[in-house]
C-alpha positions in Angstrom: -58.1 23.7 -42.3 -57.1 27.8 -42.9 -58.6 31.0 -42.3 -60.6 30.6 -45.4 -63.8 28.5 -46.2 -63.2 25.4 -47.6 -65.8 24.9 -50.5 -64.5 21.5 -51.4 -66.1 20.0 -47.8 -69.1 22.2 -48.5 -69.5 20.3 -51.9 -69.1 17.3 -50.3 -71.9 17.9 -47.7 -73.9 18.8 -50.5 -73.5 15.4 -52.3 -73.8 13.4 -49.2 -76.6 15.0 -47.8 -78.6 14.1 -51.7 -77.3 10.6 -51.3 -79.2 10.0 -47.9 -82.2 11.5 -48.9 -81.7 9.2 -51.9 -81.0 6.4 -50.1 -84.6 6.8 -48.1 -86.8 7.1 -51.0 -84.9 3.8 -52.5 -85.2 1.9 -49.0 -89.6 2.9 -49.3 -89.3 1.4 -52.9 -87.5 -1.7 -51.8 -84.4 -0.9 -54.1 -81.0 -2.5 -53.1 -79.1 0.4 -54.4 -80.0 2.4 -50.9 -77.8 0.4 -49.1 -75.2 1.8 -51.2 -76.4 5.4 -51.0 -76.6 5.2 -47.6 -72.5 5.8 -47.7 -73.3 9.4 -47.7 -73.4 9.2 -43.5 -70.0 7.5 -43.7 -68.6 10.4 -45.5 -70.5 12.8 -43.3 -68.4 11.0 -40.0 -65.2 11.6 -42.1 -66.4 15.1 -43.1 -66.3 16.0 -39.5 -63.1 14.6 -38.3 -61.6 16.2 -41.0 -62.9 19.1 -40.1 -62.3 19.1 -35.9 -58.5 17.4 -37.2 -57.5 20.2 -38.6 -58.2 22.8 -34.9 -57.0 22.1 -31.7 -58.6 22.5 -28.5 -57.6 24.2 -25.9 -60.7 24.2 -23.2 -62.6 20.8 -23.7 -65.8 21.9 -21.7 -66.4 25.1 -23.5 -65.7 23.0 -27.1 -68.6 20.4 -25.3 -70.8 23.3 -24.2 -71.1 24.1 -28.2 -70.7 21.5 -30.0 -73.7 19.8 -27.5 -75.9 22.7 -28.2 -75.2 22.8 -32.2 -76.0 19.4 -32.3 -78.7 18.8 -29.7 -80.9 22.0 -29.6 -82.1 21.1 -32.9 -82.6 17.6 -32.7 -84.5 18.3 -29.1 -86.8 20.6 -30.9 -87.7 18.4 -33.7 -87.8 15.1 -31.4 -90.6 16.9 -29.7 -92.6 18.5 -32.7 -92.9 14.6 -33.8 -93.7 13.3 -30.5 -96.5 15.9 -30.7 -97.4 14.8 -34.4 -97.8 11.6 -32.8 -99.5 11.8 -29.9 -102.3 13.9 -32.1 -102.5 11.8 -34.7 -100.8 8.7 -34.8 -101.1 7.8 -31.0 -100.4 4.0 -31.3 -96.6 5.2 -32.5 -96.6 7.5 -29.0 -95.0 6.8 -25.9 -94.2 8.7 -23.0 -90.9 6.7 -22.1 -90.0 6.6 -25.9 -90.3 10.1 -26.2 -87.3 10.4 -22.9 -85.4 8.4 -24.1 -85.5 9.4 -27.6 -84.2 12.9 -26.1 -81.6 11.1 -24.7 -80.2 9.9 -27.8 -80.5 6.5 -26.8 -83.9 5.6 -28.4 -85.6 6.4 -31.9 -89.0 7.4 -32.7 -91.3 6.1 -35.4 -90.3 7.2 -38.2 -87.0 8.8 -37.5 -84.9 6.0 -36.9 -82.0 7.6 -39.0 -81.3 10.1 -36.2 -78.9 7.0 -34.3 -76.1 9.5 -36.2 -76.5 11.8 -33.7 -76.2 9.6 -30.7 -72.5 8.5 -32.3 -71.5 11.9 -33.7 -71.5 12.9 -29.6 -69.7 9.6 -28.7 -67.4 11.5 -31.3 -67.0 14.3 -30.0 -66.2 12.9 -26.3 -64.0 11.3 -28.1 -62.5 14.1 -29.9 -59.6 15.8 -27.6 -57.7 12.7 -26.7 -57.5 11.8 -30.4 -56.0 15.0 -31.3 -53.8 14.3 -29.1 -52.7 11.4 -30.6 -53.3 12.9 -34.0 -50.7 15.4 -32.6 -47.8 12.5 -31.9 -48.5 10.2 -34.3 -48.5 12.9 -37.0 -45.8 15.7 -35.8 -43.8 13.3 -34.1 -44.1 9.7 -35.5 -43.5 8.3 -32.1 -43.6 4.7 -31.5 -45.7 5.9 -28.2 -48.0 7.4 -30.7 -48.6 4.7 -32.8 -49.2 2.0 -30.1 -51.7 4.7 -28.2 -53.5 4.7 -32.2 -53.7 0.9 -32.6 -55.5 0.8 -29.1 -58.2 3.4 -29.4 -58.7 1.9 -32.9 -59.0 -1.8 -30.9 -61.2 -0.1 -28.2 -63.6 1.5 -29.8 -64.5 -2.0 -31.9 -64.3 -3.2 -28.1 -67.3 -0.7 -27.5 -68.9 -1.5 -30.8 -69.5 -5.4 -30.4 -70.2 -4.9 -26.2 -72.6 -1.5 -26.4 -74.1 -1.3 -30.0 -72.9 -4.5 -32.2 -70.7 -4.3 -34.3 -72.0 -1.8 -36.6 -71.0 1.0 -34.0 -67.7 1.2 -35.0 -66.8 -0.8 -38.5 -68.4 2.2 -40.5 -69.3 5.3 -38.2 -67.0 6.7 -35.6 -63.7 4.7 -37.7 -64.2 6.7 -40.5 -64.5 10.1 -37.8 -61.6 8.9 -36.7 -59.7 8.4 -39.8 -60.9 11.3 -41.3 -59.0 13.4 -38.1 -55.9 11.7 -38.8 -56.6 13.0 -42.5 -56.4 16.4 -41.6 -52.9 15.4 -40.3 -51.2 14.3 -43.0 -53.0 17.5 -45.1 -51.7 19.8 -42.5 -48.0 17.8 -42.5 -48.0 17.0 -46.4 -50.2 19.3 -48.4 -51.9 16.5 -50.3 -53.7 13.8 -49.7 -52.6 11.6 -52.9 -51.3 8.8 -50.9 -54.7 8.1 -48.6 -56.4 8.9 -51.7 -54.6 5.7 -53.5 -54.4 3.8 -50.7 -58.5 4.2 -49.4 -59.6 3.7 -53.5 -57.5 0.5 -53.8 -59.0 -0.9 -50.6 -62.5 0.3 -51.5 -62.6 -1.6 -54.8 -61.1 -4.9 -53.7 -63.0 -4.6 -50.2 -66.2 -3.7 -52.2 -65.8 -6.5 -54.8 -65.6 -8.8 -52.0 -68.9 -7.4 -50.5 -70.7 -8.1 -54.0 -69.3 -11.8 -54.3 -70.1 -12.7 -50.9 -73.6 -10.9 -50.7 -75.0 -11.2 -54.3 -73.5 -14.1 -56.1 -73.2 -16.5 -53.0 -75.9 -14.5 -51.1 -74.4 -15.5 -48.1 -76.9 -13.7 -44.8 -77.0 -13.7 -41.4 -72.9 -14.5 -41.2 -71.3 -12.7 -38.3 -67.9 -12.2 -39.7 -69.0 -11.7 -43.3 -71.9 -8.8 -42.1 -69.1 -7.3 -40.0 -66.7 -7.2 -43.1 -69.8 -5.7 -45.4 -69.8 -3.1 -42.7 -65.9 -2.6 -43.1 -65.9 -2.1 -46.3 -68.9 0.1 -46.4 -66.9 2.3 -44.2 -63.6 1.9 -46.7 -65.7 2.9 -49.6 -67.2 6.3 -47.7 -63.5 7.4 -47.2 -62.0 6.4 -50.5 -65.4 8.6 -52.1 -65.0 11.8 -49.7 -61.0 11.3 -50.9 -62.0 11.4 -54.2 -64.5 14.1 -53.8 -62.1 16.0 -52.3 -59.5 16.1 -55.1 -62.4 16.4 -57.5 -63.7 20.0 -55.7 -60.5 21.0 -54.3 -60.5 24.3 -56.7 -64.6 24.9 -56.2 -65.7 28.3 -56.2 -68.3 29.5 -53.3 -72.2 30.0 -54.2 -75.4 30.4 -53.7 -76.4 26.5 -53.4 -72.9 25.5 -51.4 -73.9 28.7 -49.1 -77.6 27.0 -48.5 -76.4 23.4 -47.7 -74.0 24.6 -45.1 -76.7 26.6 -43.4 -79.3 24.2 -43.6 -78.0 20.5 -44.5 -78.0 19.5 -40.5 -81.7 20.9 -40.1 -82.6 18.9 -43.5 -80.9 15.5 -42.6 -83.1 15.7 -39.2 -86.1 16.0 -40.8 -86.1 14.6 -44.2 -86.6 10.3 -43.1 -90.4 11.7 -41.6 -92.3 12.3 -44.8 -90.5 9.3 -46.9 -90.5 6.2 -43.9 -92.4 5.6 -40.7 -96.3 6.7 -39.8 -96.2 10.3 -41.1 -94.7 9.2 -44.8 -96.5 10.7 -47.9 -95.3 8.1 -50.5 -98.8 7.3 -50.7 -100.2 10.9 -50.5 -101.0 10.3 -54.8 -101.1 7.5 -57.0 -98.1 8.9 -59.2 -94.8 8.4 -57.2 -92.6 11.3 -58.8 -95.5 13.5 -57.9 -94.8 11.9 -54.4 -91.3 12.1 -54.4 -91.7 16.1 -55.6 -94.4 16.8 -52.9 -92.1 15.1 -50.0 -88.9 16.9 -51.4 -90.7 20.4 -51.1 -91.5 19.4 -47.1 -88.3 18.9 -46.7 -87.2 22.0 -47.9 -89.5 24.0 -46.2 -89.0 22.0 -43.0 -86.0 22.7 -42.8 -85.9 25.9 -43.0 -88.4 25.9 -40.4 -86.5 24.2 -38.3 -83.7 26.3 -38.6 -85.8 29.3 -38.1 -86.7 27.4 -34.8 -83.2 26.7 -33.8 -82.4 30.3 -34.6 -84.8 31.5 -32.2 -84.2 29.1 -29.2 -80.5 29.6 -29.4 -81.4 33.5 -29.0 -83.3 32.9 -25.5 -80.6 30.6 -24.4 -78.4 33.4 -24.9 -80.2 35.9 -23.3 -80.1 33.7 -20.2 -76.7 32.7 -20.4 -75.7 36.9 -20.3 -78.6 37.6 -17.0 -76.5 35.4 -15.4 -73.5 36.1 -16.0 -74.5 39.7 -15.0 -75.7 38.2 -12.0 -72.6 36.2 -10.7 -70.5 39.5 -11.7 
């Protein structure tokens, strides 16, 4: 949002990033809490439209080029170190067409199911230039234009969601990208973000408390409208709790641990569902389950970084090419 760092979002990413893993270990032990946990992605969505809201940009292929390769280089690299896991190892969970489209972003292998977030964090960042542009009238200029363009990207992209991907596409992913750009908006307008910040918590709660009464005291299931409204209000509840956040670790001081989850908490969130779901979990690895949950935590950790390490590396040849040949055409 300025020239300098903002450690409030990097706390943020911190706390979301926990939650999911959270949320993974309670899904292997059958606790309902994870699907409440699992808000941490929905915050992540708003995380990064907050973010991208608050820049502009001026060459939409170059901003593609990189944001593409930030997000895919490292998701192609550890697609194909678990395809090889696989086909080693666990060869019923292999498959050749799987595996392509699986680097595609339009399937998911065994075991890493959660990386669908990258397949919708692209649709995005397509996305992501004509709604600055709208960002741009409806928050600079309040134009009646501006709103009406708003309400119909809002009603196509739940369009999308029920034709391409159900309706779970839109209620509580890319909406809360998208609210979370016109967020930066009103920041960059206002200065504060009290208003959203009342507005999102009231919703939440009343939303939420509708979730509980239709899910756990009626236990209604398998109802279009009300699963579509859970989904709603899941979304409601991650932007009301990154508003929150926000204002919570809006004076937050940089360090050592907010330093190491914004260099590694991408690399982590790819690699951290393998050892707790799917084939390759250890869960079972020892009879004692924190010893479990301690053993799978330090693979994570060091994966990781491995990863990283990886993505470091591949991102250095690429380079390399990418100056030959420019060398070449000049």
């Amino acid at each position: 949002m300025t020239d300098r760092h903002d450690y409030a979002i990097s706390a943020i990413r911190f706390i979301s990033m926990l939650m999911i893993i959270t949320c993974h270990f309670m899904q292997y032990l059958e606790i309902e809490l994870a699907w409440w946990f699992n808000v941490g992605v929905q915050i992540f969505f708003v995380i990064s439209g907050f973010l991208y809201g608050g820049k502009s940009i001026e060459k939409p292929v170059k901003f593609y080029v990189k944001a593409f390769k930030k997000l895919l280089v490292p998701y192609w690299i550890f697609v194909t170190i678990i395809a090889i896991i696989h086909k080693l190892f666990v060869p019923a969970a292999f498959s050749w067409g799987k595996l392509a489209l699986a680097l595609l972003c339009v399937e998911r292998l065994p075991g890493i199911e959660h990386l669908w977030f990258v397949q919708k964090i692209l649709i995005c960042y397509l996305l992501l230039p004509l709604l600055l542009l709208i960002k741009k009238e409806l928050i600079e200029k309040s134009s009646a234009k501006a709103v009406v363009c708003t309400i119909f990207v809002f009603i196509l992209l739940q369009f999308a969601g029920f034709t391409f991907n159900g309706y779970a596409m839109s209620a509580n992913n890319i909406n809360c990208f998208v609210v979370g750009i016109f967020l930066a908006g009103v920041f960059q307008k206002t200065k504060s973000l009290l208003k959203p910040t009342v507005v999102f918590c009231i919703a939440a709660v009343l939303m939420n408390t509708l979730r509980i009464y239709f899910c756990y005291i009626k236990g209604i299931k398998g109802n279009l409208f009300i699963d579509l409204f859970v989904k709603y209000a899941h979304g409601v509840l991650g932007i009301a709790l990154f508003l929150v956040l926000y204002k919570l670790f809006q004076n937050i001081k940089a360090n050592k641990l907010l330093h190491f989850s914004d260099k590694y908490s991408y690399h982590i969130y790819l690699v951290h569902q393998v050892y707790i779901l799917g084939p390759l979990t250890l869960m079972g690895i020892t009879p004692i389950i924190g010893l479990n949950i301690a053993i799978i935590c330090s693979c994570i950790l060091v994966s990781g970084i491995a990863l990283k390490i990886l993505n470091n590396g591949v991102d250095y040849i690429i380079k390399q090419i990418e100056l030959r040949y420019s060398k070449e055409i000049v």
